[in-house]
C-alpha positions in Angstrom: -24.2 -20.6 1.0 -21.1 -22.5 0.7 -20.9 -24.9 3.3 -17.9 -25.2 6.3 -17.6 -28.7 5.7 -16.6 -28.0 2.1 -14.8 -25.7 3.0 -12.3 -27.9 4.9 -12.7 -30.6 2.9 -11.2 -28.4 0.0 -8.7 -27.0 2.3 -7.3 -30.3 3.4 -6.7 -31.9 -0.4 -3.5 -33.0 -1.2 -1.3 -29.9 -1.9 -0.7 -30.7 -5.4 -4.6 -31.4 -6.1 -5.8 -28.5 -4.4 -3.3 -26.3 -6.5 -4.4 -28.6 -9.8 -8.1 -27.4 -9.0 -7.1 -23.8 -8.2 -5.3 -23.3 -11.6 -8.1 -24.7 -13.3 -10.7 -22.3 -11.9 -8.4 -19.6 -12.5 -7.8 -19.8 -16.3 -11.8 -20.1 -16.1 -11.6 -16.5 -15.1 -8.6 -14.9 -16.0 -6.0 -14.0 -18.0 -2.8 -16.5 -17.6 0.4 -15.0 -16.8 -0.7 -11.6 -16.1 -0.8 -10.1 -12.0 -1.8 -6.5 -11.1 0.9 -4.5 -9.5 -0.4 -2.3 -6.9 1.6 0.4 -4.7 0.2 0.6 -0.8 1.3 4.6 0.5 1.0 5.0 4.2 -0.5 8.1 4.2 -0.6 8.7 8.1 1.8 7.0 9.9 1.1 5.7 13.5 -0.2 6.8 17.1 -3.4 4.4 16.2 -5.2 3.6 19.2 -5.7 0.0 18.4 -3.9 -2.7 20.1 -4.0 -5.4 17.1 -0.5 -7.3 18.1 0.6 -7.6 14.7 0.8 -3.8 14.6 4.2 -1.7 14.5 2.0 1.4 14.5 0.1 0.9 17.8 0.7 3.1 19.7 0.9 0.8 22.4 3.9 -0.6 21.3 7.6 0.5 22.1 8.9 0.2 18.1 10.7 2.5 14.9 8.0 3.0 13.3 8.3 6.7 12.1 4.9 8.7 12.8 3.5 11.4 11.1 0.2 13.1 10.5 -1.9 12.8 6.6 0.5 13.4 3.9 -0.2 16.8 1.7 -2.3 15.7 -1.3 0.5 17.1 -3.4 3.1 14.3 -1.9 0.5 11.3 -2.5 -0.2 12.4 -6.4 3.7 12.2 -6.6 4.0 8.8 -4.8 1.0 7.6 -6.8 2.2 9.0 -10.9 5.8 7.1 -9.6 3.4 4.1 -9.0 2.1 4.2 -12.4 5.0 4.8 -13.8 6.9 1.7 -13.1 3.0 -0.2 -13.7 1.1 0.0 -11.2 -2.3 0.3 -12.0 -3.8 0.4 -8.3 -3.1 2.8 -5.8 -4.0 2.1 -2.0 -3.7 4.7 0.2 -3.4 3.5 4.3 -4.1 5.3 7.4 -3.4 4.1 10.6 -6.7 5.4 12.1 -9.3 3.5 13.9 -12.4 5.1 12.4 -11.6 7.5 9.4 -12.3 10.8 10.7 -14.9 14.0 10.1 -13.7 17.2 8.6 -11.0 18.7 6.7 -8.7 15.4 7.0 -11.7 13.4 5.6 -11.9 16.0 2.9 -8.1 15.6 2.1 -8.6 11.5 1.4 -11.1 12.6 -0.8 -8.9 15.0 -2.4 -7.1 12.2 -3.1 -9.1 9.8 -3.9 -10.2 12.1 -6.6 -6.8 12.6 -7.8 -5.9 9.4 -8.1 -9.2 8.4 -10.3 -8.4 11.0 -12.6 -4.9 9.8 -13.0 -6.9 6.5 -14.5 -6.0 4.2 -11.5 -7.9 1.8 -9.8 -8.4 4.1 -6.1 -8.3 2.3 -2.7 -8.4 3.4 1.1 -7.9 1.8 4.0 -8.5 3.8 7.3 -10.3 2.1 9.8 -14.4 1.7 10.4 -16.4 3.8 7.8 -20.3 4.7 9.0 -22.7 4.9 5.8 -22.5 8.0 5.3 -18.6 8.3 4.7 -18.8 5.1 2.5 -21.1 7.2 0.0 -18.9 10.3 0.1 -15.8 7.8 -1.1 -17.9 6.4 -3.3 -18.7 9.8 -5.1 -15.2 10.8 -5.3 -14.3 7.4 -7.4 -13.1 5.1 -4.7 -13.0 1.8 -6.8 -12.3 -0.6 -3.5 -11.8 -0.2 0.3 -9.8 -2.2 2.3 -10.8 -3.5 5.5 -9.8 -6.9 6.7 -10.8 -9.6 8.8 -7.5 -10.6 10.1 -8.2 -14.1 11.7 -10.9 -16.2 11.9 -13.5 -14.7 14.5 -13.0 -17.6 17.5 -9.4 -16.0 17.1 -9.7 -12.9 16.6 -9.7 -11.7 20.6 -6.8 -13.2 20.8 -5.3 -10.4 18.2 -7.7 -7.7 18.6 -9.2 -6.7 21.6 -10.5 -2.5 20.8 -13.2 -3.3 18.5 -15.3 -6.4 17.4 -15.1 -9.2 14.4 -18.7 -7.5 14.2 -17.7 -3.9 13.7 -15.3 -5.1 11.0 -18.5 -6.7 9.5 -20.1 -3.7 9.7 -17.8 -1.3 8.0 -17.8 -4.0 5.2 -21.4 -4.0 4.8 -21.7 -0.7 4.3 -19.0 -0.7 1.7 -21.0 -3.0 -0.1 -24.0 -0.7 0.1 -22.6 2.5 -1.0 -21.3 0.5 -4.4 -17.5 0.4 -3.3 -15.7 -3.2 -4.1 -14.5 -5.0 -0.8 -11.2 -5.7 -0.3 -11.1 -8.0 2.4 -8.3 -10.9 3.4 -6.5 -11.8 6.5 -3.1 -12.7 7.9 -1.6 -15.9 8.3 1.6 -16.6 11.1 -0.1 -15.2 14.0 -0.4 -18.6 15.8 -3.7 -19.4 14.8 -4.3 -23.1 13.3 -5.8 -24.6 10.2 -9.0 -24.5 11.9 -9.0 -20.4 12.4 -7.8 -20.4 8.7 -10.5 -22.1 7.3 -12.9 -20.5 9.1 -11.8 -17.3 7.8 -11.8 -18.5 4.0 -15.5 -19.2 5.2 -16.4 -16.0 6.3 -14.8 -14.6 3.3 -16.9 -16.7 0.9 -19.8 -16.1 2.2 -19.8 -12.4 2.2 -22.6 -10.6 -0.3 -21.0 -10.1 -2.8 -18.1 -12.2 -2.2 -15.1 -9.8 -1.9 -13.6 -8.2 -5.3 -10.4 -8.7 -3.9 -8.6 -10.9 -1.2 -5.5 -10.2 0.3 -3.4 -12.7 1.8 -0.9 -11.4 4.4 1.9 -13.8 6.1 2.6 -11.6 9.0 5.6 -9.3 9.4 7.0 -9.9 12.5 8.1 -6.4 13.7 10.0 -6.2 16.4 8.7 -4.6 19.7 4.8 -5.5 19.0 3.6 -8.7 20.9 4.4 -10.8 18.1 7.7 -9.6 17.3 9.0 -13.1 18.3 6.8 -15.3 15.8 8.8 -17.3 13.1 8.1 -17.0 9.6 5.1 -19.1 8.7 5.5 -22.1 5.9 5.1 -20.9 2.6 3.4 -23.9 1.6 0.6 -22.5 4.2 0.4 -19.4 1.9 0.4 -21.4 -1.2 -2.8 -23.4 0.5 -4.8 -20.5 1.4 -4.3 -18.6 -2.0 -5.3 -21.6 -3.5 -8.3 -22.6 -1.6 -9.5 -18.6 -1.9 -9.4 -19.0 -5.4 -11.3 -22.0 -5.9 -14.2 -20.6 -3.5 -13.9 -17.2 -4.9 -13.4 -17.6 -8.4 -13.7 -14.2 -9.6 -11.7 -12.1 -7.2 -8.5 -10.9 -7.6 -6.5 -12.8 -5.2 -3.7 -11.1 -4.0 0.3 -11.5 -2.3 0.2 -8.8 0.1 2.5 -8.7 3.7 5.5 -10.8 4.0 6.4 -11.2 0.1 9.6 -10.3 1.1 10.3 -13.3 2.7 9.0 -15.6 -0.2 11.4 -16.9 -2.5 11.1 -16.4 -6.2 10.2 -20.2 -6.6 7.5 -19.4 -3.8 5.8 -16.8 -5.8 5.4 -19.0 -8.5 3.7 -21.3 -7.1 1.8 -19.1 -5.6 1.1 -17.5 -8.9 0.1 -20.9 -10.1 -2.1 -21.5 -7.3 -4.2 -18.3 -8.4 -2.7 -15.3 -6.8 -2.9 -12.3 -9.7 -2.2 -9.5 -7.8 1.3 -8.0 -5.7 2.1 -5.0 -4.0 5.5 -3.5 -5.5 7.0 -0.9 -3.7 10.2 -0.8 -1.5 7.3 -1.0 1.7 4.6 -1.9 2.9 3.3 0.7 5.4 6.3 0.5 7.5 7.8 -3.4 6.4 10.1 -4.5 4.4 8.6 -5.2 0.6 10.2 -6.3 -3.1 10.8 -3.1 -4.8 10.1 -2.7 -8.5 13.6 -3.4 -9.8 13.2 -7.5 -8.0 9.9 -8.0 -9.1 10.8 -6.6 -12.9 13.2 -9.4 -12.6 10.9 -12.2 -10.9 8.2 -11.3 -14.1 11.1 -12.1 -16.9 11.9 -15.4 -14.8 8.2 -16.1 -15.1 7.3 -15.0 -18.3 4.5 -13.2 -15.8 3.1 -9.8 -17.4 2.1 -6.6 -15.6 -1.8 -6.4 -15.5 -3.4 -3.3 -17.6 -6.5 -1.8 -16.6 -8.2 -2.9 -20.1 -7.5 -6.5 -19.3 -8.1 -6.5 -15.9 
C-alpha cells in the first residue's frame, strides 16, 4: 500500500528533481526514446446520457458535436489498417454510451475487437460500465485493455459527475481486472480541481490491484457549449508533474499523453517524454477534439530522435 503522505511528498519535489527521479525509474523499465502511437476511433458518436461537464457528447449539452449510431465493422477495420499503417500499434475504439449495451451492438464491438486482434494490434474499448459477464466476453474476443477512467479525484468527482458513482467506475474496473483484461485507467487535469484532488487521484491509481497497465493523462479540452467550455488551458508544467509522479509510483505502466496534446508545444512534449510519458494518441482527433495528426508528430519524433514503439519491444 503506498501511502498518501508519500504520495504528496513526491508530488510536491522540486520540478526538476521529481522529473530527475521519474527518468530514472523509467530507463529501469523501458526502452529510451521509443513512445507507442495509438489511434482513438469514436465509434458512436454522442446522445450519451451522462452529464460529466467535460463532455461535448452529453447530450445535455447545446454543442457540434456530430452524432451518429456504431460505425459498420467494415468502416472501423479501415480506420484501424490506416492506423497501422502510419505506426500505430494500438487501436482504441470509444463509445459514447453509459453502460455498453446487450445484443447485436455488443456483438458488433466484438466483431471488432476481433478484427482488430487479428490485424496484430494491441485492441482497446471504451464504452461505459461493463458487468462481469461482458468483461469475459471482451476478453475472449482478444480485448488486450479497456479503458475506463477515473476522471478526478473522488472528493471531486461530484463536482464533474453527478449520473453514476466514483464507486461504479471502481466496479467496472474491478471486473476488468478479473476477466484478465489490462486497465487502462487515468484522469483529466484543468477541470478546476487542486493539487490536492490530483494527488489523491495518483493515489487511487496506485493503489489499484494490479496497478493499471496503462495511465492516461488528459489536460481537458475545453469544448465550447459543455459547462466547462470557459476553463483556460491548464499549465503544462502541471501535466509534466503528474506524468512524472505517475511514473515513479507506477513504474511499469505505460504512461500516456492523451486529451489536450494539441495544445502542448513541441518543447512540452519533450519534457513530458523525459518525465516518463511513452505513449501518444496520433490521429487528426480525439473523439470529437482537436489532436496532432501523423504528419506533426512524424516531425516532433525526428526533432526528438523519439522512435515509434513496435509491438516486439513494447
Amino acid at each position: 500500500m503506498i501511502s498518501l503522505e508519500s504520495v504528496t511528498e513526491l508530488y510536491h519535489q522540486p520540478l526538476l528533481s521529481l522529473v530527475f527521479e521519474a527518468q530514472s525509474v523509467h530507463r529501469q523499465y523501458h526502452q529510451t526514446d521509443t513512445v507507442q502511437l495509438c489511434t482513438l476511433s469514436n465509434i458512436k458518436s454522442g446522445r450519451c446520457p451522462e452529464d460529466c461537464k467535460y463532455c461535448p457528447q452529453s447530450a445535455r449539452y447545446p454543442t457540434e458535436v456530430e452524432t451518429y449510431p456504431l460505425l459498420p465493422l467494415d468502416e472501423v477495420i479501415d480506420q484501424a489498417r490506416e492506423a497501422k499503417k502510419h505506426g500505430a500499434t494500438r487501436f482504441c475504439m470509444g463509445a459514447a454510451w453509459r453502460n455498453a449495451p446487450d445484443g447485436e451492438e455488443f456483438d458488433r464491438v466484438i466483431q471488432m475487437v476481433e478484427a482488430v486482434a487479428g490485424m496484430g494490434m494491441e485492441a482497446c474499448v471504451t464504452m461505459g460500465m461493463l458487468r462481469p459477464e461482458q468483461a469475459h466476453r471482451l476478453a475472449k474476443a482478444g480485448l488486450t485493455a479497456y479503458n475506463h477512467n477515473l476522471d478526478t479525484s473522488e472528493s471531486f468527482y461530484p463536482e464533474i459527475i453527478t449520473t453514476r458513482t466514483y464507486r461504479d467506475r471502481l466496479e467496472t474496473i474491478q471486473y476488468v481486472a478479473e476477466a484478465g483484461i489490462q486497465v487502462c485507467c487515468g484522469g483529466i487535469v484543468g477541470m478546476g480541481e487542486t493539487d490536492r484532488d490530483r494527488i489523491d487521484l495518483l493515489y487511487t491509481l496506485a493503489n489499484l490491484n494490479p496497478q493499471p497497465e496503462s495511465v492516461p493523462i488528459n489536460a481537458l479540452s475545453a469544448v465550447k457549449g459543455t459547462p466547462f467550455g470557459d476553463l483556460e488551458a491548464i499549465d503544462p508544467l502541471v501535466i509534466v508533474r503528474m506524468v512524472a509522479t505517475a511514473r515513479v509510483l507506477m513504474p511499469q505502466a505505460i504512461v500516456r499523453l492523451s486529451a489536450g496534446r494539441d495544445r502542448l508545444s513541441t518543447s512540452d512534449q519533450a519534457l513530458c517524454f523525459l518525465a516518463g510519458a511513452n505513449s501518444i494518441f496520433s490521429s487528426e482527433k480525439l473523439l470529437t477534439t482537436a489532436n496532432p495528426d501523423w504528419q506533426e508528430d512524424s516531425i516532433m519524433f525526428e526533432k526528438l530522435g523519439v522512435k515509434p514503439k513496435d509491438l516486439v519491444s513494447s
